[in-house]
N, C-alpha and C positions, 0 to 999 in steps of 0.2 A: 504494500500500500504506500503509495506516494506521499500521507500525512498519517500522525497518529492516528489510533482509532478513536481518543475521544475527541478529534476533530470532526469526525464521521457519527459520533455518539451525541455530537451538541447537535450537529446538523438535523439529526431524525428528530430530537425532540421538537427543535425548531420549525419545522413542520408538522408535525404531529401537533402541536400546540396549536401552533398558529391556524389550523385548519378544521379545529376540537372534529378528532378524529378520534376511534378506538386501534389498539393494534391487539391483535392476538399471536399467539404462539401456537402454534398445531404440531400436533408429532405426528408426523406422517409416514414414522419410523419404524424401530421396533417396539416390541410389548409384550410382556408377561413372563420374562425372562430374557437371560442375557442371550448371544446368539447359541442358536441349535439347541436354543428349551425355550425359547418364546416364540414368535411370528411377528410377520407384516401386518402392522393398522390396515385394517379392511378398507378398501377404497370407499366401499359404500360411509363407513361412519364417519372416511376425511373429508366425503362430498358433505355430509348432513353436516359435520363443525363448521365446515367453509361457507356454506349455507345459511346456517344459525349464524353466525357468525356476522355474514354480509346483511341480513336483512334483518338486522337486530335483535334476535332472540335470546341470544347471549348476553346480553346486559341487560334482561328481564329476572334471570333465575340466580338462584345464592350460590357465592362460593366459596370454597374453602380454603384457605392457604395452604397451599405445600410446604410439609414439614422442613425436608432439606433445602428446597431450592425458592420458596416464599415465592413463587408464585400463584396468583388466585387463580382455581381451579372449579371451573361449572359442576355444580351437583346434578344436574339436568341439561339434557341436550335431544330434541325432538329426532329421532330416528337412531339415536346412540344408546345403547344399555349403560345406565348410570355405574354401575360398578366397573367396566372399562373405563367411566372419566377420571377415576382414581387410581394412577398406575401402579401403586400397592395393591390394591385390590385382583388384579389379573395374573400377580406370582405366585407360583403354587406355595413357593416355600417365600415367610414373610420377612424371615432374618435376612437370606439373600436378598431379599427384594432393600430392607435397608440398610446392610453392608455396600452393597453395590451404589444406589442412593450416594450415601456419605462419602464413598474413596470417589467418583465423581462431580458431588459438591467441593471436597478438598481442593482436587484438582484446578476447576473454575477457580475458587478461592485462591490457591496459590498463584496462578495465572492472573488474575485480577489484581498481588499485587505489586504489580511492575506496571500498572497503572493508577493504582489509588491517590496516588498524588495528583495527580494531575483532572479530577472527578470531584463534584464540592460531597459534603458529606449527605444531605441525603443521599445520593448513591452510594456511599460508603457504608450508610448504615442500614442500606435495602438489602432484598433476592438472598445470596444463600448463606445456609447457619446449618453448615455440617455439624454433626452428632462430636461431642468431647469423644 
């Protein structure tokens, strides 16, 4: 990248703001496990969040924080099985599910900070809170 990334981080706000826009996050990845014990997000449920999403259904229903990674998280989603919208909820095994969680909060966390200086502090003191 030709400039930092919270050069690139002021800019989105800066639109996002200036536009009173929402943005979402969608995992359009994996789930239920790590690879070769979970699967691919069902296209059909990425269509229904993208959906929800765009025509504002998503910012009708409650959500819940994410443990590790503090983002709010829809309890409902019109065509999604609510316990999919909880990605603990689709691991068989749940210790795995928040070991795995945490060593990839760490990670973001250690990576974030070779930029915290440079981010005011509410971002510093938002998003992720890996397990002690």
């Amino acid at each position: 990248m030709p400039r930092h990334p919270t050069v690139y981080a002021r800019m989105l706000l800066e639109r996002i703001q200036g536009r009173n826009v929402g943005c979402w996050l969608v995992n359009t990845g994996w789930s239920g496990g790590a690879y070769g014990k979970g699967k691919r997000m069902s296209i059909a449920h990425t269509r229904a969040l993208l959906g929800a999403a765009l025509d504002g259904a998503l910012e009708r229903v409650p959500m819940k924080p994410d443990a590790a990674f503090g983002l709010l998280v829809p309890e409902a989603c019109p065509g999604v099985p609510s316990e999919i919208l909880q990605p603990r909820n689709v691991w068989a095994d749940k210790r795995d599910y928040d070991r795995t969680a945490n060593e990839v909060a760490r990670r973001f966390e250690a990576n974030f900070a070779q930029f915290a200086g440079g981010v005011d502090e509410r971002v510093r003191a938002s998003g992720i809170r890996p397990a002690a």
